[in-house]
C-alpha beads as a LAMMPS data file, in Angstrom:
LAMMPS data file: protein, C-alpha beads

252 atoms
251 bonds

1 atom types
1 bond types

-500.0 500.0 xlo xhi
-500.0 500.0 ylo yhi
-500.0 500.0 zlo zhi

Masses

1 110.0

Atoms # bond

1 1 1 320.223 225.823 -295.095
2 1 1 322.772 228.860 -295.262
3 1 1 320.017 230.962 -293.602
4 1 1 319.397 228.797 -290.842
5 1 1 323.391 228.779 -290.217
6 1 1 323.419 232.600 -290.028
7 1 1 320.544 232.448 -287.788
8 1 1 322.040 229.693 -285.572
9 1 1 324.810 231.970 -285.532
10 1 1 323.411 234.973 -284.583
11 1 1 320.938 233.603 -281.682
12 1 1 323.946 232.107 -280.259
13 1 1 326.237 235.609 -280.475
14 1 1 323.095 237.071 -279.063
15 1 1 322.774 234.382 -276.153
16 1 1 326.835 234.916 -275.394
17 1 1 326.388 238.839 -275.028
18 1 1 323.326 238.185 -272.901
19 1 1 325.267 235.933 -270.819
20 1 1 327.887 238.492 -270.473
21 1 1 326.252 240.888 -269.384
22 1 1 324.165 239.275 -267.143
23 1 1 327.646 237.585 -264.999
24 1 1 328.644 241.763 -264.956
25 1 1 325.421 242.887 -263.652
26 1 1 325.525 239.565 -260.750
27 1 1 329.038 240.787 -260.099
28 1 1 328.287 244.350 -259.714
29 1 1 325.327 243.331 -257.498
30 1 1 327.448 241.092 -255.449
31 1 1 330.162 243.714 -254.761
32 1 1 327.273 245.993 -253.576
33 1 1 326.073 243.389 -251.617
34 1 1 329.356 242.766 -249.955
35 1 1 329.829 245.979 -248.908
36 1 1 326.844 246.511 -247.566
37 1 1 328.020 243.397 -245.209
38 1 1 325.888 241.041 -246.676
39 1 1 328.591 238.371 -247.485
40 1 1 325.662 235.509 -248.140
41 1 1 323.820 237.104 -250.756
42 1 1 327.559 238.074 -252.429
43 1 1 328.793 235.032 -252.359
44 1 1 325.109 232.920 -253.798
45 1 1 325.920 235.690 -256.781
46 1 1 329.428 234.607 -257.523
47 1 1 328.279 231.240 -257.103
48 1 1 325.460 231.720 -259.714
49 1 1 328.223 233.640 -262.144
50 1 1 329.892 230.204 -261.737
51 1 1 327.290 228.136 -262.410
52 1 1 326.437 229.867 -265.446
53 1 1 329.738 228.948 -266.753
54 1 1 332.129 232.060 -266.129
55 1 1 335.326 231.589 -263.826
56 1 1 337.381 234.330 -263.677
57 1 1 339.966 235.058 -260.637
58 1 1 338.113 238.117 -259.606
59 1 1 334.913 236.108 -259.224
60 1 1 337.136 233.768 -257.084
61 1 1 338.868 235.580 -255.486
62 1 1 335.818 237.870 -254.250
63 1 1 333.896 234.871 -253.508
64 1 1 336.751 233.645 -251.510
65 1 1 336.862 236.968 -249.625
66 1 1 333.112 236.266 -248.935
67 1 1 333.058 233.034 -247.605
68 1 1 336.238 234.248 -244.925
69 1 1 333.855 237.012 -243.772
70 1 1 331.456 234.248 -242.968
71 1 1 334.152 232.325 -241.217
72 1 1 333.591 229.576 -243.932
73 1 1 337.418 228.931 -243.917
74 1 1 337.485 225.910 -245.547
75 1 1 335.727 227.354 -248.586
76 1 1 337.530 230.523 -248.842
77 1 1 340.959 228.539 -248.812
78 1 1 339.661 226.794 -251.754
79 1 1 338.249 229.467 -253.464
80 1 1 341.793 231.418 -252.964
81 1 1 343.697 228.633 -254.298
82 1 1 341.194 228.452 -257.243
83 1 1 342.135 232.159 -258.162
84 1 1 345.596 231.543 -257.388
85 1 1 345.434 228.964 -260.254
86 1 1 344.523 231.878 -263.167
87 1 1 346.820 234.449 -261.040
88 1 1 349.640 232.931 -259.844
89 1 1 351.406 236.067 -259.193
90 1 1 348.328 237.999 -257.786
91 1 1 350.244 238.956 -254.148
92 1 1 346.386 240.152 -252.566
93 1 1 345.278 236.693 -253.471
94 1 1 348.597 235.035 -251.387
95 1 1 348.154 237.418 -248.887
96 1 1 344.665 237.002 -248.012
97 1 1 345.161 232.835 -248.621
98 1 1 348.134 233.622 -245.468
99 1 1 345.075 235.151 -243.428
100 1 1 342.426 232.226 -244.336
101 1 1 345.573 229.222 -243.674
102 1 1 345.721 231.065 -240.122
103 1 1 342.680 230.378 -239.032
104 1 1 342.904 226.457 -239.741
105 1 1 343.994 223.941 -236.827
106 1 1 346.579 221.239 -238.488
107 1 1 350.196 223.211 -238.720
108 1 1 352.275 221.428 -241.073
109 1 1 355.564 222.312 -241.903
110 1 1 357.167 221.626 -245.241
111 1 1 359.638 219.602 -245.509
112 1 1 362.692 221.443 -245.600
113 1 1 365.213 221.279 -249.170
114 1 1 368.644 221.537 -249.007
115 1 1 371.809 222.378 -251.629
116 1 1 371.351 221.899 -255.060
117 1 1 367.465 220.943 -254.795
118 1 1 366.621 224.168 -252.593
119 1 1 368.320 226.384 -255.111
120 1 1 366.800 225.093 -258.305
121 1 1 363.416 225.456 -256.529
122 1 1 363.751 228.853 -255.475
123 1 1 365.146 229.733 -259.016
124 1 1 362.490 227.840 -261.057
125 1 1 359.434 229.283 -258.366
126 1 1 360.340 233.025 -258.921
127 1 1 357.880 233.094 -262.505
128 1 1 355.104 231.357 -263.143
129 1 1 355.598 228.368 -265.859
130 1 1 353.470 230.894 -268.738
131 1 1 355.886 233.638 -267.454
132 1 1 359.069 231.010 -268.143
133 1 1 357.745 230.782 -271.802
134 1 1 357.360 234.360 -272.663
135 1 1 361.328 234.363 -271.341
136 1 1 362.473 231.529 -273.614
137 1 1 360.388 233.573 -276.703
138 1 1 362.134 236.633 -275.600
139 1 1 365.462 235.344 -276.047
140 1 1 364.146 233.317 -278.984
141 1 1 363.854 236.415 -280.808
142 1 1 367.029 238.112 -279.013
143 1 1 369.084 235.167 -280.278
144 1 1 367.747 235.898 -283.560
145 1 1 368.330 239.297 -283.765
146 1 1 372.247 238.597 -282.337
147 1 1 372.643 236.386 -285.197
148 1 1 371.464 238.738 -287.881
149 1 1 374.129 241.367 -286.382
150 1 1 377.066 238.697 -286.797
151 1 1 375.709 237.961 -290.447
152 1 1 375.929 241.142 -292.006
153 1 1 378.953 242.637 -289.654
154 1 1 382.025 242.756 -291.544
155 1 1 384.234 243.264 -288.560
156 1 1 385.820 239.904 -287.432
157 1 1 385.970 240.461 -283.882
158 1 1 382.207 242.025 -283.926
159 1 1 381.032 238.650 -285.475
160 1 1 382.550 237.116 -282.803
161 1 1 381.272 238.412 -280.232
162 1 1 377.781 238.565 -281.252
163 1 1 378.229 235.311 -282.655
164 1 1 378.819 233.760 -278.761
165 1 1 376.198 236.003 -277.896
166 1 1 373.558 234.549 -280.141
167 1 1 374.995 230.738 -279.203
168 1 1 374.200 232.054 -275.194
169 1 1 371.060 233.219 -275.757
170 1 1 369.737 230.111 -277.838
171 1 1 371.234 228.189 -274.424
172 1 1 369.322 230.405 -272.162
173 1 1 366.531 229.882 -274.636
174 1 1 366.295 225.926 -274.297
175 1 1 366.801 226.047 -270.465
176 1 1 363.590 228.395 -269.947
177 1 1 361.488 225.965 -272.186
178 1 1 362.902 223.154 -269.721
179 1 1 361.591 225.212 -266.735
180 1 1 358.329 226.219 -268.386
181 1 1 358.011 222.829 -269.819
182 1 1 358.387 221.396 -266.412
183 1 1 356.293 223.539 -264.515
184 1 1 353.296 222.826 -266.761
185 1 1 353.930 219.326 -266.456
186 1 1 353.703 219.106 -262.702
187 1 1 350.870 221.348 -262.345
188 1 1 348.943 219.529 -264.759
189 1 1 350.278 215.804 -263.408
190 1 1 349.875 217.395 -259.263
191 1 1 346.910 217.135 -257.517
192 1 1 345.365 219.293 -254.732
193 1 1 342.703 219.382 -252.741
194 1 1 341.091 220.802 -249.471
195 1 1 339.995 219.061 -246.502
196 1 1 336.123 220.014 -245.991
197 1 1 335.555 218.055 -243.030
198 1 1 335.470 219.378 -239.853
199 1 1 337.702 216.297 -238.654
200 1 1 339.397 213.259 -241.139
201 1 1 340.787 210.462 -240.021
202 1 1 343.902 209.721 -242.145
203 1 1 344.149 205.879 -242.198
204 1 1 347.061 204.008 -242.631
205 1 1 345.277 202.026 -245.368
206 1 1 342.131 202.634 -248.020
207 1 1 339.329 200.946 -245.355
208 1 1 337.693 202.100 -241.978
209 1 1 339.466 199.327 -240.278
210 1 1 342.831 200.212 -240.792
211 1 1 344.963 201.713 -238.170
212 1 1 344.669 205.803 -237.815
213 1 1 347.554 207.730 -239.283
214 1 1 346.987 210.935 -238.227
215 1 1 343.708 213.129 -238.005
216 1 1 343.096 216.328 -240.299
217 1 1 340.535 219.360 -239.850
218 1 1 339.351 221.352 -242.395
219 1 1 340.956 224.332 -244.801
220 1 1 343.913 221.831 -244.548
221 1 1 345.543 221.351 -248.512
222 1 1 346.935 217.927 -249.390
223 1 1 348.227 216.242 -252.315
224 1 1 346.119 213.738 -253.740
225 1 1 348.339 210.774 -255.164
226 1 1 345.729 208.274 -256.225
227 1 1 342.423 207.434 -256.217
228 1 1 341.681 203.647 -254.593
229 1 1 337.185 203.309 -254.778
230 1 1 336.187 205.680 -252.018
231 1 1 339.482 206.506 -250.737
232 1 1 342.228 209.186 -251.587
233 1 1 345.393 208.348 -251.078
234 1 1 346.822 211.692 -249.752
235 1 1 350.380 213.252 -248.789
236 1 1 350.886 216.164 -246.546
237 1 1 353.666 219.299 -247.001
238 1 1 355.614 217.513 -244.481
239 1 1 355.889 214.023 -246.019
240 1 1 353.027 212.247 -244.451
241 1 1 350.974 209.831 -246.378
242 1 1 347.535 208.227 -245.778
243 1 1 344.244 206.990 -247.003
244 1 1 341.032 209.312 -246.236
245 1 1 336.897 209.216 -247.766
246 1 1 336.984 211.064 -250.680
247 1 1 333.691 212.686 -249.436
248 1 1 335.980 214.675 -246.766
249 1 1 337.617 216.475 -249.355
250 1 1 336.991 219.018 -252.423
251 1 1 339.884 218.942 -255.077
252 1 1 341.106 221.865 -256.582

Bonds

1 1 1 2
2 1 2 3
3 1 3 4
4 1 4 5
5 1 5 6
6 1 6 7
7 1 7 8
8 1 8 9
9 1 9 10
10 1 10 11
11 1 11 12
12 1 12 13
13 1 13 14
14 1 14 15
15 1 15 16
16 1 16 17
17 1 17 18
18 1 18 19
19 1 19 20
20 1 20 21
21 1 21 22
22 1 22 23
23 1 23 24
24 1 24 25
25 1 25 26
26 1 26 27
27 1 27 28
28 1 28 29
29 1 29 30
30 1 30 31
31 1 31 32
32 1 32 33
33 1 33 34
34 1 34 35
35 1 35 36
36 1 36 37
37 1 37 38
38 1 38 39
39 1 39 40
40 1 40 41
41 1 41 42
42 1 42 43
43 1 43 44
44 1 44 45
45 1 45 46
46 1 46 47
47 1 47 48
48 1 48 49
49 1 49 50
50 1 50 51
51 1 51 52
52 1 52 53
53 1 53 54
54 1 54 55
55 1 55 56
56 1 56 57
57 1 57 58
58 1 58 59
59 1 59 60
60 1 60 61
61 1 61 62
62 1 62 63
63 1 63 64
64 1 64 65
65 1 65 66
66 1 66 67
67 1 67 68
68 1 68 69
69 1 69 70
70 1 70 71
71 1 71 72
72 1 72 73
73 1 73 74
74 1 74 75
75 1 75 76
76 1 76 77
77 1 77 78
78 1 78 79
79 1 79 80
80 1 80 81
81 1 81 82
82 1 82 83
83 1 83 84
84 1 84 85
85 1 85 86
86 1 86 87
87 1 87 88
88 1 88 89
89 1 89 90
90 1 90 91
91 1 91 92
92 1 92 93
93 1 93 94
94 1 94 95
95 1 95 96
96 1 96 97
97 1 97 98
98 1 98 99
99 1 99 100
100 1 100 101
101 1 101 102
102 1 102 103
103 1 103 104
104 1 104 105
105 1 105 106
106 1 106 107
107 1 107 108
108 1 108 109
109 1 109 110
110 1 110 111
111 1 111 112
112 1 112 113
113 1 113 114
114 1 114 115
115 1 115 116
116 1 116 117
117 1 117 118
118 1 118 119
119 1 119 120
120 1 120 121
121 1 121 122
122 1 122 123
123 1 123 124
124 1 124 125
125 1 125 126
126 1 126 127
127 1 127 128
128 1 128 129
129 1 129 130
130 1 130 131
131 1 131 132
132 1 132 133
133 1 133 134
134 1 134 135
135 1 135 136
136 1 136 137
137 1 137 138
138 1 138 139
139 1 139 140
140 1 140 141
141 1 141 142
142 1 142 143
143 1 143 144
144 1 144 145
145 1 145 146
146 1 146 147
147 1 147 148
148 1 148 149
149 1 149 150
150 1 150 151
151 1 151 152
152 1 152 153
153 1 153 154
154 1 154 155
155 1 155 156
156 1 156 157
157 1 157 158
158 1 158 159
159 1 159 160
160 1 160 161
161 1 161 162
162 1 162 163
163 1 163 164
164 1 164 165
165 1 165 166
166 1 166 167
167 1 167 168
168 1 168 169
169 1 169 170
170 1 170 171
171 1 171 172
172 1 172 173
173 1 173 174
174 1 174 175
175 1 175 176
176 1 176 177
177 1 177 178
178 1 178 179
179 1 179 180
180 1 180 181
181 1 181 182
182 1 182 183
183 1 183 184
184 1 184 185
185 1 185 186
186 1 186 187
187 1 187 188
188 1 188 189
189 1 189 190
190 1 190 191
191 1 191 192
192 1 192 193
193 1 193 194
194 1 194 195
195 1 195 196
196 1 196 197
197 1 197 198
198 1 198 199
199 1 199 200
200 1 200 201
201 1 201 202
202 1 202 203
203 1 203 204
204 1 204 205
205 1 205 206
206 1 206 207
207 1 207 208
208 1 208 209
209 1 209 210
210 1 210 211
211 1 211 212
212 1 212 213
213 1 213 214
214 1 214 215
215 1 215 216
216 1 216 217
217 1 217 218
218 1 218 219
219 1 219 220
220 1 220 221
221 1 221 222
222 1 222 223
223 1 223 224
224 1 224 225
225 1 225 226
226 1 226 227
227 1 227 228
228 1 228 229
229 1 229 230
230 1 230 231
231 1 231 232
232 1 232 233
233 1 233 234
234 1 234 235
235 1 235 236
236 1 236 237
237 1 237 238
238 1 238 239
239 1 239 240
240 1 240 241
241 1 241 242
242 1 242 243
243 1 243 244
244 1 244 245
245 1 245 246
246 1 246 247
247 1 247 248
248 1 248 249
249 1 249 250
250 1 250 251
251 1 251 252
């Protein structure tokens, strides 16, 4: 029995390494591939790196970058805002996403914030929420460290002051585990997708004989608030809300 467990064991660290290093030799095929110019035989080898299990932002993001060469907008929009999801903070990834959202038809604006909402937006979107917690463990251990100082400092004035310092930083500490917290919480809880068809008809209710909302063409991204049999209920940057076949969209 104990043999057969080592062997399980090894056939499967053998099978892993295999697997490895067959996604790296697709991968460095499909970059030689795309620059050669062909973009279809690239992107069928990121798509079989997928298949096979690995998903990486590189192999998204160069997939992506594939598909937008074949004017296959829709798909490299999604494929950017895949990669975006492992590199939030990746700026070639938003750039080239900027490039790809050109190219689509439906120009929505988002709905503007003002005062106190506006501010804690910007503030909160400058790091990503994994970013957030490595600041609240920084001043975990800061706060820490500041209270160790007033402990074994004899001078009054000294404990003092790096007593208030230690009480600041353990503040500073629970408000970046709100943010972090927070973020993770809506980007697990927030659905996106992409429209795929060339043109959706948004309906004001979840059945083809409703009245029309509003039409949407593809590479569009919308936020998908429920799910109703066939239907998506769906709401734009801009506020807008509708019902559209779930078969028009891809979700992220």
């Amino acid at each position: 029995m104990r043999i057969a467990t080592i062997v399980i064991v090894l056939l499967s660290h053998c099978w892993g390494f295999s697997q490895e290093q067959s996604s790296e030799k697709l991968f460095e095929e499909a970059t030689v591939l795309y620059n050669n110019g062909d973009y279809e035989g690239a992107a069928a080898n990121y798509r079989t790196i997928l298949d096979g299990g690995e998903h990486s932002a590189s192999v998204y993001y160069n997939l992506a970058n594939a598909y937008y060469k074949l004017n296959n907008i829709p798909e490299s929009i999604y494929y950017y805002e895949k990669a975006l999801q492992l590199a939030p903070n990746d700026q070639d990834i938003k750039n080239n996403l900027v490039f790809a959202r050109n190219k689509t038809i439906d120009a929505i604006e988002t709905v503007p914030r003002t005062g106190i909402s506006r501010f804690w937006e910007k503030f909160t979107g400058n790091f990503h929420y994994d970013t957030w917690a490595g600041i609240a463990v920084a001043f975990a251990f800061l706060s820490a460290l500041l209270f160790l100082f007033y402990y074994y400092l004899s001078s009054s004035v000294k404990k003092r002051i790096f007593f208030v310092a230690s009480i600041v930083s353990v503040i500073c500490m629970c408000f970046s585990v709100y943010i972090a917290y927070s973020g993770y919480h809506k980007s697990i809880h927030t659905r996106f997708a992409i429209i795929f068809a060339g043109e959706s008809q948004v309906m004001s209710e979840p059945n083809s004989r409703s009245e029309q909302a509003f039409l949407l063409h593809s590479g569009t991204k919308v936020q998908v608030l429920e799910t109703l049999d066939d239907w998506k209920h769906i709401r734009l940057a801009d506020g807008k809300t509708g019902w559209l076949p779930q078969d028009d969209i891809k979700e992220l």
